[in-house]
C-alpha positions as CSV (number, residue, x, y, z in Angstrom):
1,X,-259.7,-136.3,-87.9
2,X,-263.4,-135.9,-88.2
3,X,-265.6,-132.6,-88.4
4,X,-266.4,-132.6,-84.2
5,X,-262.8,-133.2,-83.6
6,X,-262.0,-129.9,-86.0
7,X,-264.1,-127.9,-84.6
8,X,-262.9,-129.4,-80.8
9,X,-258.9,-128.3,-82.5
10,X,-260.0,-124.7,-83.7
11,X,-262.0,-124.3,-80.1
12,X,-258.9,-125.6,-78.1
13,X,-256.3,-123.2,-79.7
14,X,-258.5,-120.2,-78.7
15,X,-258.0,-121.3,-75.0
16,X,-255.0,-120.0,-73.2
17,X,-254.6,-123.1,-71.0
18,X,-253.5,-125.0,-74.3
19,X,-251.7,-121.8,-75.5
20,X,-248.5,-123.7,-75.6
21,X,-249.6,-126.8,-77.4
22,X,-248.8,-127.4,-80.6
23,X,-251.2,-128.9,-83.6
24,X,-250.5,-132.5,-82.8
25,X,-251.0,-132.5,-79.1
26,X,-254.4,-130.1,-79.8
27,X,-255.7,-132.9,-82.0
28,X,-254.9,-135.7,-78.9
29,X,-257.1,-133.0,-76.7
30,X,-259.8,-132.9,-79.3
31,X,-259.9,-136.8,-79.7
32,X,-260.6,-137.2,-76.0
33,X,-263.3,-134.1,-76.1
34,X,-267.2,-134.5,-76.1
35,X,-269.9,-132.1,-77.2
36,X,-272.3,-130.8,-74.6
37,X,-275.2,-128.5,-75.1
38,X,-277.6,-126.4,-72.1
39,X,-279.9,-124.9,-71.8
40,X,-280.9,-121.0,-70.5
41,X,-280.5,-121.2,-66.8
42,X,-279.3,-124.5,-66.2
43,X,-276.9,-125.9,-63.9
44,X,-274.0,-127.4,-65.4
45,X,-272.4,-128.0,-61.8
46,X,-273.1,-127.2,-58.9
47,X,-270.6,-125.8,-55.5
48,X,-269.4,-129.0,-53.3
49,X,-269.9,-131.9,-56.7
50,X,-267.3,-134.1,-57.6
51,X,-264.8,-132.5,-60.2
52,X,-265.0,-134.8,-62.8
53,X,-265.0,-132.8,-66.2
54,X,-263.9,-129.6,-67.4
55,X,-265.7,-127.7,-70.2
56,X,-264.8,-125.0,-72.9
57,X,-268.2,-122.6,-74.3
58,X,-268.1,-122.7,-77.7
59,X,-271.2,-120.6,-78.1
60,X,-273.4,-118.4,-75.7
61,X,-272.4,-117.6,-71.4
62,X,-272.3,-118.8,-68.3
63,X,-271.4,-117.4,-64.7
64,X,-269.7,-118.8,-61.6
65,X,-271.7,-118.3,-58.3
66,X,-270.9,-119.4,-54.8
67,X,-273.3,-119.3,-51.9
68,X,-272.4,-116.8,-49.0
69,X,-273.3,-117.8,-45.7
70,X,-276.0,-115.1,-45.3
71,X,-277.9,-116.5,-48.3
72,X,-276.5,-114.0,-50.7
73,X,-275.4,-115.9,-54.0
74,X,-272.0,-113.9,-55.0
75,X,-271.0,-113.8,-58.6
76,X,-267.2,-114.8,-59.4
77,X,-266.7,-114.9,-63.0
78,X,-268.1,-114.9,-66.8
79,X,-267.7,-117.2,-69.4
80,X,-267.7,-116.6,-72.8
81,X,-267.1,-118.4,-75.8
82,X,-263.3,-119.4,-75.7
83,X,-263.3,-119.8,-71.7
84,X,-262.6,-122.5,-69.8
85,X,-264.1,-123.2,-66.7
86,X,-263.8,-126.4,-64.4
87,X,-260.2,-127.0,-65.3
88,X,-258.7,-128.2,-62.1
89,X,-261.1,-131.7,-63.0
90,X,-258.1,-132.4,-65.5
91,X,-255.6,-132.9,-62.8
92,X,-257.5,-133.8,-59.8
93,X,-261.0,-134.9,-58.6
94,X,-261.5,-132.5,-55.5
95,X,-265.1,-130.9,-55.2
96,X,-266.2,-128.2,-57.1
97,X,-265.4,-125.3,-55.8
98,X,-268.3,-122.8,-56.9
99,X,-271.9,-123.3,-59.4
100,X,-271.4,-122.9,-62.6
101,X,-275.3,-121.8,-64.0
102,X,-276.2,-120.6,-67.6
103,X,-277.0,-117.5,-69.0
104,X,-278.0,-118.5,-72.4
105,X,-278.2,-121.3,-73.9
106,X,-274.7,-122.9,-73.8
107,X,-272.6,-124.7,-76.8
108,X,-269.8,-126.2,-75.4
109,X,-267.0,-129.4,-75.5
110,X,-266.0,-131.5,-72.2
111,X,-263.5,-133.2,-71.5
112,X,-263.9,-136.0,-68.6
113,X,-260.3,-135.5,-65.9
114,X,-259.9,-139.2,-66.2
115,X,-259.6,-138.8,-69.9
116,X,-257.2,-136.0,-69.8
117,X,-255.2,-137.5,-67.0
118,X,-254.9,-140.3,-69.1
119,X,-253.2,-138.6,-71.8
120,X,-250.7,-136.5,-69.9
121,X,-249.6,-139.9,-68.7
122,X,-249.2,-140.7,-72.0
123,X,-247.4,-137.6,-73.1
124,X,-245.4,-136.5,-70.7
125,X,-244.8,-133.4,-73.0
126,X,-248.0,-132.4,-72.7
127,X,-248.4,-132.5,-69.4
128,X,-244.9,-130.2,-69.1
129,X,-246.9,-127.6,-71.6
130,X,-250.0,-127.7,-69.6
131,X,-248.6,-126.6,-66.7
132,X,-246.7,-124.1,-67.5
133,X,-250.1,-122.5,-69.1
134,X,-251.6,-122.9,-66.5
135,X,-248.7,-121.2,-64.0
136,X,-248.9,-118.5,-66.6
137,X,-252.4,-118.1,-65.6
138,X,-252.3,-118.6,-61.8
139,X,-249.3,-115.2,-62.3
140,X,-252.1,-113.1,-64.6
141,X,-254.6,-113.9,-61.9
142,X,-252.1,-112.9,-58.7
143,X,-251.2,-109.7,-61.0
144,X,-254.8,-108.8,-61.3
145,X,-255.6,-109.3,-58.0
146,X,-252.8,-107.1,-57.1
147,X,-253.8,-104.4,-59.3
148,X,-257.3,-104.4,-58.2
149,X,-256.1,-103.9,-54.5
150,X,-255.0,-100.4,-55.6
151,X,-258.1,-99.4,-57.3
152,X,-261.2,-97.5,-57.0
153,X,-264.6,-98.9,-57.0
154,X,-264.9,-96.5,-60.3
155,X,-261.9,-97.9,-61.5
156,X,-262.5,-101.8,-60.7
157,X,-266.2,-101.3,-62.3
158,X,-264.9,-99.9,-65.2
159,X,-262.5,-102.5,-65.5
160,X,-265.2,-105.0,-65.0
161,X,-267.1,-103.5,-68.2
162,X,-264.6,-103.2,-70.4
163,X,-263.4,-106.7,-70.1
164,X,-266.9,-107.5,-70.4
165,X,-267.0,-105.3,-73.7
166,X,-264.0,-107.3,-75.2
167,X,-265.8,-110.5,-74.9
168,X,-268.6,-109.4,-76.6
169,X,-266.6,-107.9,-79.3
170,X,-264.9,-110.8,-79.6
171,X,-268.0,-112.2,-80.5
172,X,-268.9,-110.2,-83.4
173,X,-270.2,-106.6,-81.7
174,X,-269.2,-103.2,-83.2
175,X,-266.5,-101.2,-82.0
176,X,-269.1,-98.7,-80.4
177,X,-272.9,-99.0,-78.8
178,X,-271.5,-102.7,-77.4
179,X,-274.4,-104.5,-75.5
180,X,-273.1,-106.4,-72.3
181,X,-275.8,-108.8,-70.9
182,X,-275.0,-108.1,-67.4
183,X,-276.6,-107.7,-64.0
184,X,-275.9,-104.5,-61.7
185,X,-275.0,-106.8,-58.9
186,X,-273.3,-109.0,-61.1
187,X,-271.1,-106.3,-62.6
188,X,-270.9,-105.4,-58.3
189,X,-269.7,-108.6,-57.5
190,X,-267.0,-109.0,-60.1
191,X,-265.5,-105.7,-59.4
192,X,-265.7,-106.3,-55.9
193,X,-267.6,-103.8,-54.4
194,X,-271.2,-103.3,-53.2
195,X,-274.3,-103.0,-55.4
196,X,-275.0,-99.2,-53.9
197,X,-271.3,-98.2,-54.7
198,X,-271.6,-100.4,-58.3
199,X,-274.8,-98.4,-58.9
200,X,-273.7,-95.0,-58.2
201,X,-270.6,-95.1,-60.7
202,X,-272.7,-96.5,-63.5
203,X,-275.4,-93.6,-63.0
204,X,-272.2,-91.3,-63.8
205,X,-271.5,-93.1,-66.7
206,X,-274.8,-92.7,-67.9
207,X,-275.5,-88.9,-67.2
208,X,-271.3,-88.8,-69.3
209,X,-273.2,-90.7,-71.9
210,X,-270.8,-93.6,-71.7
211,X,-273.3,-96.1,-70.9
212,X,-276.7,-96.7,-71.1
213,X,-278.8,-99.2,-68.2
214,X,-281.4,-101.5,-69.1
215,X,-282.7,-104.3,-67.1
216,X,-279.9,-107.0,-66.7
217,X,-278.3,-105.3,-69.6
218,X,-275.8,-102.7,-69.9
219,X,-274.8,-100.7,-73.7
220,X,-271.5,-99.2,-73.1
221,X,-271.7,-96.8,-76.0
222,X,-268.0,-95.3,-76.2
223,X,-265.8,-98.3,-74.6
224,X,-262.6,-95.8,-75.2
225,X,-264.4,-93.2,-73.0
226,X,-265.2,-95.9,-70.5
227,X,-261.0,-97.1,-70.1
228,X,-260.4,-93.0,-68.9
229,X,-261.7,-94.2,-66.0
230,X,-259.8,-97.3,-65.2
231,X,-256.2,-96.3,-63.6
């Protein structure tokens, strides 16, 4: 195995779709994985493209957005290093189902569905393993979605921000003072509410000294504080 197909293993074992593999069958993913690098704001897909590849960061962010029908541009999810996004490409070619755009530059491996589909015909056992990660993931989802039915805007925000503070620590920040590169509308849009509601929560946060705002950025300085308010 070579140094890119290494660092391909380490990267895969961090990702909870291949959770269940096992070193051998990480190192068959790895063989058939590419490195891909973008830059700040760039499009890696875009909403309504063939599916064709799926791609795990490695370094820096990205964001799923989808086009509303009055113009707006809604934002679905972040991606951080570990994160998978475009995943469906490894079992099917359907169209892409929202823009994926760059927040930073982006570090990351692909892996063409073609090539994976190949494999899992190969190893049947990996196809098994696969898609009972990914069933796992479909029932965390269904949970959260659930969950998130009975919340507050307050609560869903502060959810939003503290998953957003886990990533980043993830990454290397401190256990306090934890900068989240986020927009208000973005941090909106994840939680599911509307900007003015979004807005009005954070300024409580900030007055409670929890957070402080900053153009597209948001310090969350006591993330414990900031989980008191998710229920």
């Amino acid at each position: 195995m070579d140094t890119r197909e290494h660092v391909a293993t380490d990267l895969l074992a961090r990702v909870p779709v291949f959770a269940t593999l096992g070193p051998r069958e990480l190192a068959h993913v790895a063989a058939v994985s590419v490195p891909r690098s973008f830059d700040a704001g760039q499009v890696i897909f875009r909403e309504g493209d063939a599916s064709d590849t799926c791609y795990i960061v490695r370094r820096g962010h990205a964001r799923a957005i989808r086009a509303h029908g009055d113009g707006r541009t809604l934002t679905l999810a972040h991606f951080g290093p570990g994160d998978i996004f475009g995943e469906l490409a490894m079992f099917d070619d359907e169209r892409r189902s929202a823009t994926i755009e760059t927040l930073d530059p982006v570090d990351a491996v692909a892996i063409m569905g073609s090539d994976m589909r190949r494999l899992l015909s190969e190893h049947p056992d990996l196809a098994v393993k696969l898609v009972i990660a990914l069933g796992r993931r479909l029932r965390e989802a269904n949970e959260r979605i659930a969950r998130q039915s009975f919340q507050t805007v307050q609560s869903r925000v502060a959810g939003v921000l503290g998953q957003l503070v886990i990533q980043a620590q993830a990454e290397g920040a401190a256990d306090a003072d934890v900068l989240v590169v986020v927009t208000q509308s973005d941090v909106a849009q994840l939680a599911g509410s509307s900007r003015e509601s979004a807005s009005r929560f954070l300024a409580v946060l900030e007055r409670a000294g929890v957070v402080t705002q900053g153009r597209g950025r948001v310090t969350v300085h006591d993330p414990k504080a900031l989980q008191r308010y998710v229920y």
